[in-house]
Each structure stands twice: as structure tokens, then as C-alpha cells.
C-alpha positions, 0 to 999 in steps of 0.5 A, spaced: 232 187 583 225 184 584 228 179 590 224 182 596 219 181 602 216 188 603 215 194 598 214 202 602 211 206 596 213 214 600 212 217 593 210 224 594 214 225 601 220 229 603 225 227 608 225 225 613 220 222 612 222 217 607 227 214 612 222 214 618 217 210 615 224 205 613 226 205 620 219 202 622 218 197 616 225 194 618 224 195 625 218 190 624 222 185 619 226 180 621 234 179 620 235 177 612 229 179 610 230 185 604 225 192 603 224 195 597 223 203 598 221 208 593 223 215 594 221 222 590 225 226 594 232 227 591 235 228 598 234 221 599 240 219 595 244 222 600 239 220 606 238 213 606 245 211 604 247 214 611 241 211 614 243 204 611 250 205 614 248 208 620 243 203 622 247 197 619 242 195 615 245 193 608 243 197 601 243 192 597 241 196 590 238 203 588 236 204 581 231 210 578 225 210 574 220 214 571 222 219 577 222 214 582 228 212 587 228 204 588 232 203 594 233 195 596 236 194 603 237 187 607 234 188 615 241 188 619 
């Protein structure tokens, strides 16, 4: 997916520090507007899933690349 309005590189970090710097993007965005989040932390796999339904913030996609997790959500 290559459809989005702000990129979050938190390549390196751990959780939660991966979905905290999700809820400060999208806090920040508009409604409609869609976040690409890239993730190395395995336990995010687990994590951003809930935080999206948590939040009420549509995951839209989430594929894996060269070790990265790609998460694309829509801002709620």
C-alpha cells in the first residue's frame, strides 16, 4: 500500500513505545487521513492490532519486509 499521508519509522524501538508514537501521530492527524507505521518489535504484531480496535482507528494493512512490520491505519 503506498496510499498514505504520514510515514512513523520506529524501527529499533520496543513496545510500547511503538504504539505511543502511533497515538501521537494520529492524535495530530485529521479523520480520513492514513499512517504508515514501521515496526521491528515482533510484539507489535500483537499490539497495534488492539490498539487500532481499541482506539477505533481502522488497520487498513500490514505486510513484512527485510524484518520490518508495515502497518497502514486510517485515523477514526
Amino acid at each position: 500500500m503506498s496510499d498514505f499521508d504520514v510515514e512513523l519509522d520506529t524501527s529499533g524501538m520496543n513496545c510500547p513505545l511503538p504504539v505511543l508514537k502511533a497515538r501521537k501521530a494520529l492524535s495530530e492527524m485529521s479523520a480520513g487521513q492514513r499512517l504508515h507505521l514501521i515496526v521491528t518489535d515482533p510484539g507489535a504484531k500483537q499490539d497495534i492490532p488492539a490498539f487500532c480496535k481499541m482506539t477505533n482507528n481502522p488497520l487498513l494493512d500490514t505486510n513484512e519486509q527485510d524484518g520490518k512490520i508495515h502497518f497502514f491505519l486510517e485515523k477514526g
